[in-house]
N, C-alpha and C positions, 0 to 999 in steps of 0.2 A: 418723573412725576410732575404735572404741571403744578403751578403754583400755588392756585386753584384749592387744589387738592385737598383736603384734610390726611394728616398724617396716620400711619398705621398705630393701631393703641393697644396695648396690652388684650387680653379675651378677659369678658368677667371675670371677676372671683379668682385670679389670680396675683398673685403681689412677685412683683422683683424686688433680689434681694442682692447688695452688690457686695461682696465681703473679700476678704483676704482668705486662703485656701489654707487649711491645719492639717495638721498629718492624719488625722481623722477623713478627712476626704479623700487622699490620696486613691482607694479603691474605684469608687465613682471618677476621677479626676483620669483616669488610666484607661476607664472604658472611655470617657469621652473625647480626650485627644486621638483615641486611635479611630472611635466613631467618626470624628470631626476631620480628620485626616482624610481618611478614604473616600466620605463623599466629596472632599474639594477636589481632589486628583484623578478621580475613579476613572473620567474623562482627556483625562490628559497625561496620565502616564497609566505603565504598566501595573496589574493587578501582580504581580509578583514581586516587582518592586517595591511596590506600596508597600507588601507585605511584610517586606524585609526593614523598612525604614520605620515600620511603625514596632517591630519589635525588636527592632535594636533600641531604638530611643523612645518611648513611652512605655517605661517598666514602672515599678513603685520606686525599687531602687533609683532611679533615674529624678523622679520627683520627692524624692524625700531629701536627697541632695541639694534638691532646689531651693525645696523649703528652711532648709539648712544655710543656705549661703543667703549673707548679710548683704550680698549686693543684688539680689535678684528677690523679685517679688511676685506672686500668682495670683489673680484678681481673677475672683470668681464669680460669674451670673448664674442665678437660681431662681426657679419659679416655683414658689412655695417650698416643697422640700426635694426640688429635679434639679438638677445643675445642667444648663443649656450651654452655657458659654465659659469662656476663660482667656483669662490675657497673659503674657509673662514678659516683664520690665525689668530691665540689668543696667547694673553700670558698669560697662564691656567695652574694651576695645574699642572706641571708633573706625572706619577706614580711613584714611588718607581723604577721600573725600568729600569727607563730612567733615567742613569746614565752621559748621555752626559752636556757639559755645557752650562747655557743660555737657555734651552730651550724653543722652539715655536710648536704650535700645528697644525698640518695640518687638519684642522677639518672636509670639506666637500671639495671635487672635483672631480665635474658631467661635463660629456658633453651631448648635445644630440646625439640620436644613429646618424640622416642623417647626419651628421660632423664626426662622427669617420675616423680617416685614412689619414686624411688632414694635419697633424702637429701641431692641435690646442694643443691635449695634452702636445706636448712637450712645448709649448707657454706658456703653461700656468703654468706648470710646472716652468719654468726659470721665470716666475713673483711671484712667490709664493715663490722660493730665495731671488730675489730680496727685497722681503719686510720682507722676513727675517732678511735681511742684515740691511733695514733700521732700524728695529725692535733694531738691536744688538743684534740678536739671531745666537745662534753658532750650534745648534742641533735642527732640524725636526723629529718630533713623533707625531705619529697618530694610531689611534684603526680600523681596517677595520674587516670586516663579513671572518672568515675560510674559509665559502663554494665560497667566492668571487674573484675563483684564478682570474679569469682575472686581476683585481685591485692588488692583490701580483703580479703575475710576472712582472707587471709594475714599481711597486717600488721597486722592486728587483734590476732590471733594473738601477733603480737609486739612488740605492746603498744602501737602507733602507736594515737592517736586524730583525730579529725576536729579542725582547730584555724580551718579557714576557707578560701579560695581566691584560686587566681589562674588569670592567661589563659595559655589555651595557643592557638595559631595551627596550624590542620590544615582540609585540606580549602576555602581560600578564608575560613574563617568561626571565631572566636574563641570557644574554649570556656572557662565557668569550671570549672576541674578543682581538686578539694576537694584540699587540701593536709591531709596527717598528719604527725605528729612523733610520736617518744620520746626517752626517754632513752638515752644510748648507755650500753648495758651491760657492766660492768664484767668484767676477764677472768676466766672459769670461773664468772658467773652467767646462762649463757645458757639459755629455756626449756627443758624438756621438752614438744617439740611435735611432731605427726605435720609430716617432711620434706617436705609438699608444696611446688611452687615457684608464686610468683608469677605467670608468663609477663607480666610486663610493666607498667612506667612508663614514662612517654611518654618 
């Protein structure tokens, strides 16, 4: 987007809503990871795969457990009363090469494809700091798919770099997926960047 540009904005008479995810959602939250899933991949991996991946790990059972654990947190975007987006924040493991300090995990953040382009991603983005912050966490890393530039040049974008890899299991067959960090951004120094969204970390 040149600079120029004026950014993409909400549609009328719509409000976002950026909230934390209750076991009340969990229904909608189940169709949307598995919606959110297969349009990022649909093109780059297997439709049988997909298949497999999205119904092994996004069940209710799967996210109620979530919702359950004190170390992981689910940030939900909504347009009015539609749930578009979702983010999922842990305090997991690092790898070895995530040298930063404090760190917190950027584990999943999907939107749906008809919302791209509107500013949700950046929205949602700045709440996934936010709970960083509240977390006490100093450093964001996350594992995303190579073939998944779109999702790179976003986090590029915002200011993640490449720091090294680890395994992710899809498909029968173990992939090394390049792991990014930054720093978690302090509140009200968030970039000026065109609102595209990600469509997806594994």
């Amino acid at each position: 987007m040149p600079e120029s540009a004026a950014p993409p904005t909400l549609p009328r008479h719509h409000q976002l809503q950026l909230r934390p995810a209750a076991t009340g959602d969990v229904p909608a939250l189940v169709a949307l990871a598995k919606d959110t899933f297969r349009d990022t991949y649909r093109h780059l991996d297997t439709a049988e795969d997909i298949e497999d991946h999205v119904t092994r790990n996004f069940t209710p059972a799967a996210f109620l457990a979530l919702l359950e654990d004190s170390r992981t947190s689910l940030l939900l975007a909504a347009l009015d009363v539609r749930l578009v987006g979702y983010a999922q924040v842990a305090q997991s493991p690092a790898p070895p090469c995530v040298s930063g300090p404090a760190p917190i995990e950027l584990c999943r953040l999907y939107l749906r494809q008809d919302v791209i382009g509107q500013g949700l991603g950046a929205a949602l983005m700045e709440a996934v700091h936010a709970e960083a912050r509240r977390r006490e966490g100093q450093t964001l890393w996350l594992g995303v798919y190579d073939r998944n530039e779109r999702a790179r040049d976003f986090y590029r974008r915002w200011g993640f770099v490449d720091v090294g890899t680890k395994d992710f299991y899809f498909g029968g067959r173990t992939y090394a997926d390049p792991v990014m960090s930054a720093p978690v951004r302090p509140c009200g120094k968030m970039p000026a960047l065109p609102p595209s969204f990600p469509q997806g970390t594994p």
